[in-house]
N, C-alpha and C positions, 0 to 999 in steps of 0.2 A: 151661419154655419162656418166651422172655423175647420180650414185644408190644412193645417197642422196639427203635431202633437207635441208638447212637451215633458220633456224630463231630466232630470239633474245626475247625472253621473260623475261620481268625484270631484265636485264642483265644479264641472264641464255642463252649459245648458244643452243639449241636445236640441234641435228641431228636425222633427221627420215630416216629411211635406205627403199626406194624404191622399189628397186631391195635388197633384200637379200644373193641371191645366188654372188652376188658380193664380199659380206664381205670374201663368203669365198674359192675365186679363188686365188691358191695360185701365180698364174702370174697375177692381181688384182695390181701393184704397182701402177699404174697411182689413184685408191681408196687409197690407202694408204699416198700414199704423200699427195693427196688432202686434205685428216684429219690433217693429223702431220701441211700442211700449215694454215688453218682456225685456228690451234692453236696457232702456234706462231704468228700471227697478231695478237694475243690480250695479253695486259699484264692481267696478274692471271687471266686467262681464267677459267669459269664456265664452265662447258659440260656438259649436259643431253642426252645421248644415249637412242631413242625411238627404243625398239629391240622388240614394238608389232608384226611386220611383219620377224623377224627371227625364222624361226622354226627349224633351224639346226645350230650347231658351229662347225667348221673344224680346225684341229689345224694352220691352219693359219689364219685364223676369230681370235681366242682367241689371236692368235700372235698381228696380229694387235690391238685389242683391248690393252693389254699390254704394247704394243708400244705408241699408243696413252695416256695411263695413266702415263707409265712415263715423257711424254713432257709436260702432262697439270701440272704434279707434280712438274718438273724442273724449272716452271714456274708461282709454286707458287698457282697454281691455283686448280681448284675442279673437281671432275668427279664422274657423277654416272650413271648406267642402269636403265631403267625403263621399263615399260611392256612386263617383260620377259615371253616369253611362258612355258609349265612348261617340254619342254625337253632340255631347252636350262639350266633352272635353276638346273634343276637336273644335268645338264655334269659339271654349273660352282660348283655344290657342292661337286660331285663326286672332281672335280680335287683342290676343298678346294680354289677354286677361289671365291667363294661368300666371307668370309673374306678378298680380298684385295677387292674385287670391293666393292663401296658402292651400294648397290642393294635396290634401293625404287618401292611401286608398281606402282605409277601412275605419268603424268606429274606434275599435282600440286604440290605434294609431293615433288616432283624430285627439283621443281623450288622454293620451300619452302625454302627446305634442304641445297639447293647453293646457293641461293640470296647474294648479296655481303651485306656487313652491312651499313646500313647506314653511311652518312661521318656526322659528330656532325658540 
């Protein structure tokens, strides 16, 4: 059973996390892999994480996370959080994680900010 959804908006991937409590099971690999894979099928993968429905981050939530941003990085590509609640925002501040992630408030924003550029 898969605690996300995918969808392609303006060649932005979207991920909406479902189930929440998923993110942050630290025996969860079967969610883990399933991210790292949906990224390397894309070259310079855009990613927009919808974390309206996460009200809690466990340090294996933020592992994964992490994990995920360095394959989309590896690969060239973009990643940001988007409607983060405000105790999840406050732990990524606390732990000075709001500077690596890029943190926008809302999807548009989200799908603005990554949009790949136009090809001339």
């Amino acid at each position: 059973m898969s605690t996300f959804n995918t969808r392609d908006e303006s060649g932005v991937l979207i991920v909406a996390f479902t189930d929440p409590s998923g993110l942050n099971d630290f025996r969860n690999t079967p969610l883990r892999d399933a991210l790292f894979e949906i990224v390397q099928e894309r070259t310079e993968p855009r990613v927009a994480l919808d974390m309206s429905r996460v009200d809690y981050l466990s340090s294996s939530g933020v592992a994964i996370l992490v994990g995920l941003k360095r394959r989309v990085e590896t690969r060239e590509g973009k990643i940001a959080l988007f409607g983060l609640q405000s105790a999840v925002q406050g732990l990524l501040h606390i732990m000075k994680l709001d500077r690596y992630f890029l943190i926008i408030e809302d999807e548009p924003a989200a799908v603005e900010q990554l949009r790949p550029a136009p090809s001339v």
